[in-house]
C-alpha positions as CSV (number, residue, x, y, z in Angstrom):
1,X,-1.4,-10.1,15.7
2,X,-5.0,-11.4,17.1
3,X,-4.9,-11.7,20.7
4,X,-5.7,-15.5,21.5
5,X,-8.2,-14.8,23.6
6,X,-10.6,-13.4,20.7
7,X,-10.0,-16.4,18.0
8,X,-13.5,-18.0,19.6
9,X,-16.2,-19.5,17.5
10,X,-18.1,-16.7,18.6
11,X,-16.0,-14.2,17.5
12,X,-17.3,-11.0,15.8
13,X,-17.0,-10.1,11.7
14,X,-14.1,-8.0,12.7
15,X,-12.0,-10.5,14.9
16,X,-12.3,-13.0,11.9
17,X,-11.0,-10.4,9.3
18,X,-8.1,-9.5,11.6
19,X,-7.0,-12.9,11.6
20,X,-7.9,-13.7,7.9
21,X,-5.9,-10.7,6.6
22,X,-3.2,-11.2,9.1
23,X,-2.7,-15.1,7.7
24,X,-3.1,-13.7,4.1
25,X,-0.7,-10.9,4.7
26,X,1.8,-13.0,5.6
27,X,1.4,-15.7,2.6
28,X,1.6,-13.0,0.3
29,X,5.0,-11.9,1.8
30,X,6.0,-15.6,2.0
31,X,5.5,-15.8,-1.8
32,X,7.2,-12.8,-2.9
33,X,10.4,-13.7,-0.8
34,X,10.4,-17.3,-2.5
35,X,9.9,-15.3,-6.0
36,X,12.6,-13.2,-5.2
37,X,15.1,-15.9,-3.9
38,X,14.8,-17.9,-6.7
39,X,15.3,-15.3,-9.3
40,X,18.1,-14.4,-7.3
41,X,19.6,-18.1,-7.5
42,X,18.8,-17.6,-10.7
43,X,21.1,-14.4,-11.6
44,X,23.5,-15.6,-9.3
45,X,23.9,-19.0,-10.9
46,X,23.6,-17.8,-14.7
47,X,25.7,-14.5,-14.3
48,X,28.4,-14.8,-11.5
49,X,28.9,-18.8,-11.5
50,X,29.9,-17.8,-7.5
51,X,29.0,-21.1,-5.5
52,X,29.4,-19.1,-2.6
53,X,26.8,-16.9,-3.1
54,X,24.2,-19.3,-4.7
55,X,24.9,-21.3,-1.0
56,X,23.7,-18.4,0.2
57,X,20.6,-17.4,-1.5
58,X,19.8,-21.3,-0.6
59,X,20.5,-20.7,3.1
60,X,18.1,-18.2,3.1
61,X,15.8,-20.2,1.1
62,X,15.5,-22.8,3.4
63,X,15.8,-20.4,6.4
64,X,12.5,-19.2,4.8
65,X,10.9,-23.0,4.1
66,X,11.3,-24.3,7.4
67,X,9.5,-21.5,9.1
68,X,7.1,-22.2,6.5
69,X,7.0,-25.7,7.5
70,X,6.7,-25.1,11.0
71,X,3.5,-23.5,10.4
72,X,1.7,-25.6,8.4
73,X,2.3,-28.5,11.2
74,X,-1.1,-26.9,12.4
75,X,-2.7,-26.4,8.8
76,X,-6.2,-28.6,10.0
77,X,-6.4,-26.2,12.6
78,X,-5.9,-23.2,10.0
79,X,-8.3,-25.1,7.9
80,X,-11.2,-25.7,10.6
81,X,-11.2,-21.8,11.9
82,X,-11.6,-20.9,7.9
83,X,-14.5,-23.5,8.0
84,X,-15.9,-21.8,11.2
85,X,-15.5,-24.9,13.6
86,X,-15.1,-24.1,16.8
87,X,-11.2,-24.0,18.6
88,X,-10.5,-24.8,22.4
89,X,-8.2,-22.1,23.9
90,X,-5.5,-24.6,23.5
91,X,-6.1,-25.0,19.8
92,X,-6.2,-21.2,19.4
93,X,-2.7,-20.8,20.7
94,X,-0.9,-22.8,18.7
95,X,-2.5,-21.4,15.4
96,X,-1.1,-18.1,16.6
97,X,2.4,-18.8,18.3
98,X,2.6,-21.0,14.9
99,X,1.9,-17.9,12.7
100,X,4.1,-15.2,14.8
101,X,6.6,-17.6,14.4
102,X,6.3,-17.5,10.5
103,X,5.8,-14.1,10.8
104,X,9.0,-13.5,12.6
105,X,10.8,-15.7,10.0
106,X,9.4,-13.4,7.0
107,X,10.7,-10.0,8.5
108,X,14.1,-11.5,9.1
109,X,14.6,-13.1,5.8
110,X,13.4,-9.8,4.2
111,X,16.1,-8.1,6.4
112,X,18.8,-10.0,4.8
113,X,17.8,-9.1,1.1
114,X,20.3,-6.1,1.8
115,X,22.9,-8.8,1.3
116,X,21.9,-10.2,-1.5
117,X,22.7,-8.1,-5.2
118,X,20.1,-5.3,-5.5
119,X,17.0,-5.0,-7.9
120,X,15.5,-2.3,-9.8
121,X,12.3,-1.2,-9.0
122,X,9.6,-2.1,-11.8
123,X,8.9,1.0,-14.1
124,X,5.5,0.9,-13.7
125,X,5.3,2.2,-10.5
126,X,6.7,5.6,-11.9
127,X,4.0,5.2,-14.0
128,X,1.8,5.2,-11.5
129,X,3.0,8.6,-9.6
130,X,3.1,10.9,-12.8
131,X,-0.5,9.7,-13.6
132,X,-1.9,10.2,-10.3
133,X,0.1,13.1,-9.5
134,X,-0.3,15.0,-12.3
135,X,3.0,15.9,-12.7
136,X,4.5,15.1,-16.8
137,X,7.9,16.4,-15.1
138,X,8.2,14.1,-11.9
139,X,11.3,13.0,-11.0
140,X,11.5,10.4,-9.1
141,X,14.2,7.9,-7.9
142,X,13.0,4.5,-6.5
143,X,14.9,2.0,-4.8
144,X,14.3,-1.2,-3.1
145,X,15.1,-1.6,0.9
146,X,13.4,-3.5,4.0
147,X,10.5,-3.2,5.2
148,X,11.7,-1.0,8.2
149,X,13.6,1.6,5.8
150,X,10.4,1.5,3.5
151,X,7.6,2.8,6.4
152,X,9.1,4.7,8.2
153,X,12.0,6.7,7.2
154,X,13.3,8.8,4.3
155,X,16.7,9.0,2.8
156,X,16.3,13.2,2.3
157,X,15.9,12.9,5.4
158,X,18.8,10.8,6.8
159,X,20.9,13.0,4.5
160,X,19.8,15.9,5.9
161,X,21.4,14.7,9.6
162,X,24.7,13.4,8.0
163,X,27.5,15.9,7.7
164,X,28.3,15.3,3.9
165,X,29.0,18.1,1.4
166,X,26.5,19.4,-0.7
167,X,28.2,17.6,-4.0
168,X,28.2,14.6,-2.6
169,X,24.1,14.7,-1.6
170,X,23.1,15.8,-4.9
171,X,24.7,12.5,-6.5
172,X,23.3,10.4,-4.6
173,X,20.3,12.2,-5.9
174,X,21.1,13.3,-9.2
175,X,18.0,10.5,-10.6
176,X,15.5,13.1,-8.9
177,X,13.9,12.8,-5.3
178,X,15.0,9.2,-3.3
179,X,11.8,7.0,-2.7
180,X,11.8,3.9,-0.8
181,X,10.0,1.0,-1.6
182,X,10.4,-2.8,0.5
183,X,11.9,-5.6,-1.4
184,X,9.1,-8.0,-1.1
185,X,6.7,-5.4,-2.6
186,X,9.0,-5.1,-6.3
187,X,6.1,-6.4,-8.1
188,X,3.1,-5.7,-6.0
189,X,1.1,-2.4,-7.1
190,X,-1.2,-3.0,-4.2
191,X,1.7,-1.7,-1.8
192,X,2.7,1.0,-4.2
193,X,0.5,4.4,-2.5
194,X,3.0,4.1,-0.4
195,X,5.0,5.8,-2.9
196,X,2.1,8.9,-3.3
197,X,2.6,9.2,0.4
198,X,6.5,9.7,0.3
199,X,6.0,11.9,-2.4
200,X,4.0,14.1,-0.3
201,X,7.2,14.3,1.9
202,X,8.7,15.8,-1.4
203,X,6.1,17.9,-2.0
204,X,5.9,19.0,1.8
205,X,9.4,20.2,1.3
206,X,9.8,21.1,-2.2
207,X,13.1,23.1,-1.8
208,X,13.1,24.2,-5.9
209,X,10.5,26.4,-4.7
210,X,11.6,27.1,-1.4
211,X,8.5,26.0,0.2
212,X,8.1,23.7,3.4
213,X,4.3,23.4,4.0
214,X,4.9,22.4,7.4
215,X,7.3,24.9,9.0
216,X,5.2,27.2,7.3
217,X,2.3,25.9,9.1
218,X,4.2,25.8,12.5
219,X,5.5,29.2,12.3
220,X,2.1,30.8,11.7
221,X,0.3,28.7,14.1
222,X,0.1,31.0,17.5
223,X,-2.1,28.3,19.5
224,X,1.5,26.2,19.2
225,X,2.1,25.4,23.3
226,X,4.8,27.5,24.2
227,X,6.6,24.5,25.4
228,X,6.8,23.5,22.1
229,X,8.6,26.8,21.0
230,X,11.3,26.6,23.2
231,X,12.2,22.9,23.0
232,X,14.0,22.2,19.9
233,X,12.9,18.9,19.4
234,X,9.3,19.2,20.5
235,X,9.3,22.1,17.8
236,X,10.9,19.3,15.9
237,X,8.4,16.3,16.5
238,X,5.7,18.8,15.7
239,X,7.2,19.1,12.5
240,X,7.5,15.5,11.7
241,X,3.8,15.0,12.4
242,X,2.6,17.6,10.7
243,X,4.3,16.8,7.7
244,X,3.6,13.2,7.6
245,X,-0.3,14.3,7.9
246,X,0.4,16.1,4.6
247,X,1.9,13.1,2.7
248,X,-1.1,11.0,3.9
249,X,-3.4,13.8,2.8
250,X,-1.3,13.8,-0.3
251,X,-1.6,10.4,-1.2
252,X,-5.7,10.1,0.0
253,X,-6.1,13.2,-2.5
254,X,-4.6,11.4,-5.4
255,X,-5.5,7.7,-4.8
256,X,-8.9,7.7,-2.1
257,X,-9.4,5.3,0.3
258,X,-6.6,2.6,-0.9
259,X,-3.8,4.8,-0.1
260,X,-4.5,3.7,3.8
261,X,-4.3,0.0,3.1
262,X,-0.5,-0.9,2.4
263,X,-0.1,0.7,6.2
264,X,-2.9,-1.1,7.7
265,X,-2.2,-4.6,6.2
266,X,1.7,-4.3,7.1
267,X,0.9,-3.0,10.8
268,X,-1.4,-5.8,12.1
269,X,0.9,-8.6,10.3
270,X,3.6,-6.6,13.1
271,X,3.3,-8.4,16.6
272,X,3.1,-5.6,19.6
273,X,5.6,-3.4,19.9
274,X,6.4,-0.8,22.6
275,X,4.8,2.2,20.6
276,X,2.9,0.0,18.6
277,X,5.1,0.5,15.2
278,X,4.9,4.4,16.4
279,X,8.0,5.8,15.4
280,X,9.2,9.3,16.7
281,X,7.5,11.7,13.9
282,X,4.1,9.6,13.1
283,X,1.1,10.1,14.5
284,X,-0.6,6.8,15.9
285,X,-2.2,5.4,13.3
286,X,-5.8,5.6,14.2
287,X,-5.7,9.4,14.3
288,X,-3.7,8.9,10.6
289,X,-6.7,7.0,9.4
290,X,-9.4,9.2,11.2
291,X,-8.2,12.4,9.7
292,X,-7.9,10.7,6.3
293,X,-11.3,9.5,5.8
294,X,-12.2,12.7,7.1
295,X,-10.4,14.6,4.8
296,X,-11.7,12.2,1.8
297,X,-15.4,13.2,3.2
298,X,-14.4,16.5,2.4
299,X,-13.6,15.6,-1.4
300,X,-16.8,13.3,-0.8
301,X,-15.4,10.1,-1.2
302,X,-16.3,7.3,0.1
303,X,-14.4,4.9,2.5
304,X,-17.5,2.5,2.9
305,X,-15.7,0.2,1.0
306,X,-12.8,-0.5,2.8
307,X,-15.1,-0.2,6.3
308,X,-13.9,-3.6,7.1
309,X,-10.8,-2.8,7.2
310,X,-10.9,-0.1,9.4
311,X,-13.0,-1.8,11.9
312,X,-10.5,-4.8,11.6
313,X,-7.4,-2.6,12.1
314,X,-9.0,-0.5,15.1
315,X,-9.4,-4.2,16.6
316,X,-6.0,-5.3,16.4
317,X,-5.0,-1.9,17.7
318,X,-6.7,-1.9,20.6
319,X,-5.9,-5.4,21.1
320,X,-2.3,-4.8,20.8
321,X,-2.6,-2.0,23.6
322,X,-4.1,-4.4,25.8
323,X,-1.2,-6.2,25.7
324,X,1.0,-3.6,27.3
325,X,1.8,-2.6,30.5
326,X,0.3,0.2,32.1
327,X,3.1,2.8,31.8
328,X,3.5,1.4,28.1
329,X,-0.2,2.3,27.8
330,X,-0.4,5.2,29.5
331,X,2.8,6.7,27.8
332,X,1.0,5.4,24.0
333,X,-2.2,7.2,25.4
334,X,-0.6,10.8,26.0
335,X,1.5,10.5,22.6
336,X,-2.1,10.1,20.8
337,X,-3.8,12.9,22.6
338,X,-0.9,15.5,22.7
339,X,-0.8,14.6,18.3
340,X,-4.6,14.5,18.1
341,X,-4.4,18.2,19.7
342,X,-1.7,19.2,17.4
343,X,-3.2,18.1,14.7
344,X,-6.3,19.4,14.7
345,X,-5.6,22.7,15.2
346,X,-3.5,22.8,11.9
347,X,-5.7,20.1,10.4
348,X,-8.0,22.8,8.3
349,X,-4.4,24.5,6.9
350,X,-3.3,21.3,5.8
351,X,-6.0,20.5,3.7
352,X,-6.3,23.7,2.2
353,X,-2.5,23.7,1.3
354,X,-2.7,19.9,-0.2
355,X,-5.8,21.0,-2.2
356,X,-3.6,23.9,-3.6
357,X,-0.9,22.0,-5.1
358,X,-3.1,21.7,-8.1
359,X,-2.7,17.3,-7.9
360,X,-5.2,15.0,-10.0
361,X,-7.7,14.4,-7.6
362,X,-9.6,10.8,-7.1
363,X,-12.9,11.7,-8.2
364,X,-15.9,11.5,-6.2
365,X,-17.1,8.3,-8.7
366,X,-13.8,6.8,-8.7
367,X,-15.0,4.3,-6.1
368,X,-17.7,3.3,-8.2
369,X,-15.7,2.8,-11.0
370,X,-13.4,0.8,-9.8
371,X,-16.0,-1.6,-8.6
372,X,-17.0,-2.3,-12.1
373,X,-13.1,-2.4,-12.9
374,X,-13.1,-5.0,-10.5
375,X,-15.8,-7.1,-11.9
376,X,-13.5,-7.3,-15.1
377,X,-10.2,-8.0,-12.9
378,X,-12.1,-11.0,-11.4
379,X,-12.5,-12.3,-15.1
380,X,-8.8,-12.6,-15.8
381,X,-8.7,-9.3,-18.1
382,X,-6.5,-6.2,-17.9
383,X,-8.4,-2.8,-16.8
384,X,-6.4,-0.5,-18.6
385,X,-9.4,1.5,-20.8
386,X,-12.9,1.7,-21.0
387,X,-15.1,3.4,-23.4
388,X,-17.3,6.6,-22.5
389,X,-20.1,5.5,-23.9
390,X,-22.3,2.5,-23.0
391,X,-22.9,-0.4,-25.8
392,X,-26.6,0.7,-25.9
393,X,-25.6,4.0,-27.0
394,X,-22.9,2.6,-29.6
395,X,-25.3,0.1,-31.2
396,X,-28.1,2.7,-31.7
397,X,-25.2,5.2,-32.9
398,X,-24.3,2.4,-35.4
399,X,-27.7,0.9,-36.4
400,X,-28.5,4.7,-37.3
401,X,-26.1,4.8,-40.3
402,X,-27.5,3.7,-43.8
403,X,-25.5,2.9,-46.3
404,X,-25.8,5.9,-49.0
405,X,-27.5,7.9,-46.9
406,X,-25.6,8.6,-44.1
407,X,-22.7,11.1,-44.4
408,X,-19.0,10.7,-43.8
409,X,-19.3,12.9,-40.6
410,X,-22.2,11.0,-38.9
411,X,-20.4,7.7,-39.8
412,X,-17.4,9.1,-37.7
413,X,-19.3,10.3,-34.9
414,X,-20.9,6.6,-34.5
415,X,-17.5,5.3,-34.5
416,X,-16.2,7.6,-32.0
417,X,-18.5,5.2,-29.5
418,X,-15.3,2.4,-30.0
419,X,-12.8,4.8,-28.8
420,X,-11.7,4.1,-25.3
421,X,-9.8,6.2,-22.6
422,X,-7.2,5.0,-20.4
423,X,-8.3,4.4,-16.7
424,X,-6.8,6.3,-14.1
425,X,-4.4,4.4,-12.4
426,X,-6.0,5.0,-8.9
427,X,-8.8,3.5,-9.9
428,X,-6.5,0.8,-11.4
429,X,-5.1,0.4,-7.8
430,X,-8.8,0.9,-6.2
431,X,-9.7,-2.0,-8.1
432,X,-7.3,-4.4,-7.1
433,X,-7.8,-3.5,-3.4
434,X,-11.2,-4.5,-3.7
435,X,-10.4,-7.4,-5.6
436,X,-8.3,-8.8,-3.1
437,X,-10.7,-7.9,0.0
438,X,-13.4,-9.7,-2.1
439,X,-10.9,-13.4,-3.2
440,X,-9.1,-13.4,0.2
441,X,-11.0,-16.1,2.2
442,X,-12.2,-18.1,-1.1
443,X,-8.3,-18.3,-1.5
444,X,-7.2,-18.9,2.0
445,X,-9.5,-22.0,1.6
446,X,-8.2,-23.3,-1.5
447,X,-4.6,-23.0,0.6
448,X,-6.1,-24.9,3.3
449,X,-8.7,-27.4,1.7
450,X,-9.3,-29.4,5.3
451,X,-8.4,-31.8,7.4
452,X,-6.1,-34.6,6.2
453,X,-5.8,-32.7,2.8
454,X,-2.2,-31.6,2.3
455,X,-2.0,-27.3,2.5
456,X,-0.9,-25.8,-0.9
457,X,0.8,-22.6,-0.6
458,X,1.2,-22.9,-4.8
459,X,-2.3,-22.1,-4.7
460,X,-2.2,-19.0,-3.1
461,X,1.2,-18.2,-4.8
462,X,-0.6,-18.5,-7.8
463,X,-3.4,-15.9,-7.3
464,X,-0.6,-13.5,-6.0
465,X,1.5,-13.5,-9.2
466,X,-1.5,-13.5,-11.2
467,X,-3.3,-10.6,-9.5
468,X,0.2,-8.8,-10.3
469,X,0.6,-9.4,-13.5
470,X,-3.0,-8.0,-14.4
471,X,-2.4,-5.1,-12.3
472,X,1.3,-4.6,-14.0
473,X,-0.2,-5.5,-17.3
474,X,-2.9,-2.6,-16.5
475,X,-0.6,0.2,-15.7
476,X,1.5,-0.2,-18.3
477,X,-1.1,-0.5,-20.9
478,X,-3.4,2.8,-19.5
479,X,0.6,4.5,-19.4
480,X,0.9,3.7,-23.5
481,X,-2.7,4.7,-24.1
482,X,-2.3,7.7,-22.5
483,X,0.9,8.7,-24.5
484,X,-0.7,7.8,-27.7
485,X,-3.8,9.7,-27.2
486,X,-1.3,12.5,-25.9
487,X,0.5,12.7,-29.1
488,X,-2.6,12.2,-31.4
489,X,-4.5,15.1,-29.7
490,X,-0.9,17.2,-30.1
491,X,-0.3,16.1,-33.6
C-alpha cells in the first residue's frame, strides 16, 4: 500500500497511480466476492435447501459489507484526492488505514471461499492457453483456490514433497497438469497470464520428455558458487528461481507485456510483508520484471505501454522497503543481489531454451494491434476478428466488379476482403489491459462523484462485469472462429 507520507497534493504521476490502482484493485476484488457470494446463496438456496449453509454464505456476506462500509465512512476524502484537492497528513491517514482495513477484509473473506462448495473454472481460459501456447494437445486441469495457493505455489509441486504412491498422484492428475487459479479471478481474463506463467512450470519440467530446463541449466552451469553445490537446498533455491524465471519468460513470450500485470496489481494491493510477498523460490519482483522487459526487448516488443505501471509498482516497492527495519532490509537487499547474480549468469540459457520450445510468439505488432482492439472494446463490442484488409482496399476490390464483365473468379477474390480472422487471444488480453489502465480513474470517479454525494460501488461493479463479459464473449468467439476456419481449410 502507499506510504502516507507520499499521498500529498504534490505528489508525482507515479504516487497517484499507486494509489489509484491500489483503490481500484481492491473494488474489483470487492465485486467479484459479492458476485461470487450471491451466486453461492443462490446454489445453496435453490439446490441444497440447507439453512445452515445459506447463514453462512450470508455471514460472510456481511463480513464482507461492513468492511465495505467502514471504508466508505471516508468516501469525500476518496472523492477530493481523485479531484486533486489537497489532504492534511491527518486526512491522508485515515484514507489509507480505511483502505488497508478493507483490504484486510477482502483477503480474509477470499480465504474462506475454501469453505464454501467449489466452482469450475470458466472454459475459456483453456481457450486461452491452447491459443497462445500453441499447443492443439494441451492438457490442462484448472482449479479454483486463494489467492495465496494461486501466486505462489504449485500442486506438482506439493505432490512432489508428500509421500503418496505413484497411483494415487496420477489421479489427482489424471485431467492433465494441475493449474491454480484464485477464486475471485473465475471470471476475470485480465488475471488469467497467470495461467501461461504456471504453464511454464509444466513446461520447465515436462517429465513425458524427460526434460527439466532448469536442472539442466544448473548442472551445466560451472560459475555455480561452490557453496551452492554442496548445500542441498541452496542447490535447491537456485532451482526454484531459475525455473520460475522460465515460466515468466514463458508467459512474456506468449502474451508480451500483460503477462507482468496480474502480479504487479495483486502485490501493491498486499500491505508490507517481511519479504515483501517474497516467497522462498521467487526472485524479488523487480529483478522478475527487469529481466522480462528485457527479454521482450529481445523479441522487440514493447513495454512502453504499460510504463506506468512499472514506474508505479517500483514505487510501492521501494516504499514498502522503507518500511522495514534495517535487518529486514538488509536481509531483502542480499536475497535480491545473490538472485540478480544467479540469474544473470543463466539468463542468456534461459531465453534460448524458452525460444526453443517452438510456442506462438506475441508479435512484435501485437501491441499495436491491440490498441486498435481496444478502441473497439471501449465501444461496447466484442474483439474476437478483424479483417486483413482495410475497407479502402475492400470498396475498391468491390467497385471494380461490373456486372457481365467481371468473372466468377475476380468476384470471389473481392469478396475474400469480408473474410475475417480470429484475433489472437493475447492481443485479446493486451487489449483489455489497456482498456482498463485507460477507464480506471474516469470510473473511480463515477464511484466517488464528491462530496455529500452518496459512493456507488454499483457503478464500478458494473464496468467490472461488463469489461468481463466482452473479454469472455471475445475468447470464446475468436476460439469458434478458429475451429471453423480450422476445419474449412482441412475439409
Amino acid at each position: 500500500m502507499p506510504g502516507s507520507q507520499e499521498l500529498q497534493s504534490t505528489q508525482s504521476d507515479a504516487e497517484r497511480l499507486r494509489f489509484l490502482f491500489v483503490l481500484s484493485e481492491t473494488l474489483e476484488k470487492v465485486t467479484r466476492l459479492r458476485q461470487i457470494l450471491y451466486g453461492q446463496k443462490a446454489f445453496i438456496g435453490t439446490d441444497q435447501g440447507d439453512g445452515e449453509s445459506i447463514g453462512a454464505v450470508d455471514n460472510l456476506a456481511a463480513f464482507l459489507e461492513k468492511h465495505c462500509q467502514t471504508f466508505l465512512e471516508i468516501s469525500d476524502l476518496v472523492s477530493a484526492f481523485l479531484q486533486r484537492t489537497y489532504l492534511n497528513d491527518g486526512q491522508i491517514e485515515a484514507v489509507l488505514s480505511k483502505l488497508a482495513i478493507l483490504i484486510k477484509g477482502v483477503g480474509q473473506t477470499h480465504e474462506l471461499l475454501l469453505l464454501l462448495p467449489r466452482e469450475a473454472a470458466m472454459p475459456q481460459a483453456s481457450f486461452l492457453l491452447r491459443d497462445c501456447l500453441g499447443i492443439e494437445n494441451l492438457r490442462a486441469c484448472i482449479v479454483l483456490t486463494n489467492f495465496i495457493v494461486a501466486y505462489e505455489y504449485r500442486l506438482a509441486d506439493v505432490l512432489g514433497q508428500i509421500q503418496i504412491e505413484q497411483n494415487e498422484r496420477e489421479a489427482l492428475t489424471q485431467g492433465g497438469d494441475v493449474l491454480c487459479q484464485a477464486f475471485a479471478d473465475k471470471d476475470n481474463p485480465l488475471a488469467w497470464p497467470m495461467l501461461a506463467h504456471e504453464y511454464g512450470h509444466v513446461l520447465n519440467d515436462d517429465h513425458a520428455s524427460a526434460q527439466d530446463i532448469s536442472k539442466e541449466i544448473v548442472s551445466g552451469d560451472a560459475s555455480e558458487p561452490q557453496s551452492a553445490q554442496k548445500r542441498d537446498s541452496q542447490r535447491s533455491w537456485i532451482l526454484g528461481v531459475i525455473s520460475e524465471t522460465v515460466a515468466d519468460f514463458v508467459a512474456a513470450r506468449v502474451l508480451g507485456p500483460a503477462s507482468l500485470m496480474p502480479i504487479l496489481f495483486v502485490e501493491m494491493m498486499q500491505p508490507p510483508r517481511d519479504k515483501l510477498g517474497l516467497s522462498t523460490v521467487h526472485p524479488p519482483t523487480p529483478l522478475r520484471v527487469q529481466l522480462v522487459r528485457e527479454y521482450l526487448a529481445s523479441l522487440n516488443v514493447s513495454t512502453t505501454d504499460f510504463k506506468a505501471v512499472f514506474d508505479a509498482y517500483d514505487l510501492d516497492y521501494d516504499s514498502k522497503l522503507q518500511e522495514m527495519g534495517e535487518e529486514q532490509q538488509k536481509s531483502v537487499d542480499e536475497h535480491a543481489k545473490t538472485a540478480e547474480q544467479i540469474l544473470r549468469q543463466v539468463v542468456d540459457q534461459i531465453t534460448l531454451r524458452v525460444n526453443a520450445l517452438g510456442l506462438r510468439r506475441f508479435e512484435t505488432e501485437g501491441i499495436d494491434n491491440a490498441r486498435a482492439l481496444q478502441t473497439k472494446l471501449a465501444s461496447r463490442q466484442p474483439i474476437s476478428s478483424r479483417r486483413s484488409r482495410s475497407d479502402d482496399d475492400i470498396f475498391a476490390g468491390l467497385e471494380s466488379l461490373t456486372a457481365g464483365k467481371s468473372t466468377s473468379q475476380e468476384a470471389y477474390a473481392a469478396l475474400e476482403g469480408l473474410d475475417e480472422d480470429p484475433v489472437p487471444t493475447s492481443e485479446i488480453l493486451t487489449a483489455g489491459w489497456l482498456y482498463r489502465l485507460s477507464s480506471l480513474e474516469e470510473a473511480l470517479r463515477k464511484t466517488f462523484p464528491g462530496a455529500g454525494q452518496k459512493p456507488d460501488l454499483r457503478s464500478f461493479g458494473d464496468l467490472t462485469r461488463k469489461t468481463d463479459d466482452l473479454l469472455l464473449k471475445s475468447l470464446e468467439r475468436a476460439a469458434v472462429h478458429e475451429v471453423v476456419r480450422r476445419r474449412l481449410t482441412a475439409a
